[in-house]
N, C-alpha and C positions, 0 to 999 in steps of 0.2 A: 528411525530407530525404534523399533517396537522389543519388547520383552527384554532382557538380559543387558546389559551395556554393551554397547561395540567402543572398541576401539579403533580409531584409523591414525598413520600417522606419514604426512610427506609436506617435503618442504617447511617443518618447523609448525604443522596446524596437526593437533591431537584432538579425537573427538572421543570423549567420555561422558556415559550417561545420555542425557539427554540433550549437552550443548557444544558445538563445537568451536574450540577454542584456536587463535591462532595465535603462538608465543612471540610479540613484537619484540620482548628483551634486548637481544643485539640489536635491530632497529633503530631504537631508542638511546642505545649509548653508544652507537659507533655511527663516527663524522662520515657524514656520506653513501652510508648502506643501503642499498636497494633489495627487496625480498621481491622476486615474481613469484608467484602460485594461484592454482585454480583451485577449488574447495567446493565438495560436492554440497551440496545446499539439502538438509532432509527435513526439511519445514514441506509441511502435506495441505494447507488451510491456511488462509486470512479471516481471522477474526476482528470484526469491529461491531461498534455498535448498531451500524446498519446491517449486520447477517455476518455469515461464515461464507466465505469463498475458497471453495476449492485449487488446489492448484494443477491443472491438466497437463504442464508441460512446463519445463525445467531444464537448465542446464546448470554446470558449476559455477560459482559464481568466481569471476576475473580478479582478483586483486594487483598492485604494485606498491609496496609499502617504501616511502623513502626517508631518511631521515632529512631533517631539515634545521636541526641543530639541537643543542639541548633537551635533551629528553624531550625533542617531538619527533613527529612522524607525520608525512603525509600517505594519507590513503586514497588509493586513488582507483576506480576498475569499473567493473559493471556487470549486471545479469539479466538475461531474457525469462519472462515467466509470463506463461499465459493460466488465464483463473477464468472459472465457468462461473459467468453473471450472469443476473435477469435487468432488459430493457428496462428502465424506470417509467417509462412510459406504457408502454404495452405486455410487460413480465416475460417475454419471451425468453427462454437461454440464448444467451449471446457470450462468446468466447472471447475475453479482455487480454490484450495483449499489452505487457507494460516490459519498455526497456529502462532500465534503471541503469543512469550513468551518474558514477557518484567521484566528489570529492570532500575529503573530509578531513580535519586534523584527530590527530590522538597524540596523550601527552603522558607520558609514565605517572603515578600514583601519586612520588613526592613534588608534582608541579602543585602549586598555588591554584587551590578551585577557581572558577572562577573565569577564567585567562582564553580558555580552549573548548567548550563546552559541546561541542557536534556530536561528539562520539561517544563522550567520558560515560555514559548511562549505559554504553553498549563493552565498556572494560571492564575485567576482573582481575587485579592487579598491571602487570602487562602483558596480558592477553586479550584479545580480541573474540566476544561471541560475536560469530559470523550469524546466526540465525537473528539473535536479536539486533545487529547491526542490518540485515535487508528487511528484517520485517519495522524497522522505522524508515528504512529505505521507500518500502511500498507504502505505508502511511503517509508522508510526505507528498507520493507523486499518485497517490489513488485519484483517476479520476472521477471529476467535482460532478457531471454527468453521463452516466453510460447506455448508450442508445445502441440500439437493431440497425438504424439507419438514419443516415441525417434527416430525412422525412416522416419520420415515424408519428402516427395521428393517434396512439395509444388505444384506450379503451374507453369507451364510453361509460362515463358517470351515471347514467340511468339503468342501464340492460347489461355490463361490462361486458360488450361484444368487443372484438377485436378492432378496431375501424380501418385496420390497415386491409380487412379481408373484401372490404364493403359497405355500405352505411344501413346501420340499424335501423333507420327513421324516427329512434326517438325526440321527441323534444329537451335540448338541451341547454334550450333559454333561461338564465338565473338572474332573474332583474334585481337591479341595484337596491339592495336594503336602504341605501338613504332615502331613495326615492318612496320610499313603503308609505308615509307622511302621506306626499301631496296624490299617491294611489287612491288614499281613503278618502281624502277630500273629494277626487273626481265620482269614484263611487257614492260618497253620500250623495251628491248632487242627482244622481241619476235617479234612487229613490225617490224622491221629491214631484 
């Protein structure tokens, strides 16, 4: 959603502004109610404080809202998004693919904080932000390391050549600081 607001609206999800909102209302007060709907997801970037990750590919994201008694609701669906990372080993672009399969409670506004806490940071009265509900989705299942290849030999600490291309030759011996102590003693000795 860049410039002007859009509006979209189907199956009970209205998007204004900049958030799109899904209206749980009957949901949440009718015994039994199942909502299905897909909701196009217009989140462009993953920000965190390791960098900004782009998102390359996208679809809508799945929902199935059910009620499950008294002003709850379960949520329940999932979304494929692939995002352009760099190796942490070697910085190469490498293209992150994450499925995000979620289950989650939401709880209309008059429940008791406290009780249902998964989603409640992602509600605006009983409405669902879909953006802010996937992007704690991707925060949750971000993974912890993201690699080119299970073998990846990164880059060399001395010369930052590639090492996956060939080996640089430098020396990349870092001897043990504690040992630095009985180093100087062998050395003094040698003076002598």
């Amino acid at each position: 959603m860049h410039g002007a607001a859009r509006k979209w609206c189907a199956a009970e999800a209205i998007c204004v502004g900049a958030a799109m909102l899904v209206n749980l209302s009957d949901v949440l007060t009718s015994q039994g109610r199942v909502l299905r709907t897909e909701v196009p997801l217009e989140l462009n970037c993953f920000r965190t404080r390791q960098g900004e990750f782009p998102i390359v590919s996208r679809e809508p994201v799945r929902f199935t809202f059910t009620n499950i008694g008294a002003d709850k609701a379960r949520i329940e669906g999932g979304v494929t998004l692939v995002f352009q990372t760099r190796c942490d080993r070697c910085l190469k672009e490498v293209p992150t693919r994450l499925e995000l399969v979620f289950d989650r409670l939401a709880t209309s506004p008059e429940v008791i904080a406290g009780e249902d806490e998964d989603s409640r940071d992602c509600m605006e009265g009983s409405q669902l932000d879909v953006e802010a509900f996937v992007r704690n989705e991707i925060l949750v299942n971000w993974p912890v390391k993201i690699l080119c290849r299970e073998d990846c030999r990164g880059v060399c600490p001395v010369c930052g050549q590639d090492r996956n291309t060939g080996d640089c030759g430098c020396d990349t011996f870092v001897p043990d600081p504690r040992m630095a102590v009985i180093k100087d003693i062998f050395n003094a000795n040698k003076e002598v």
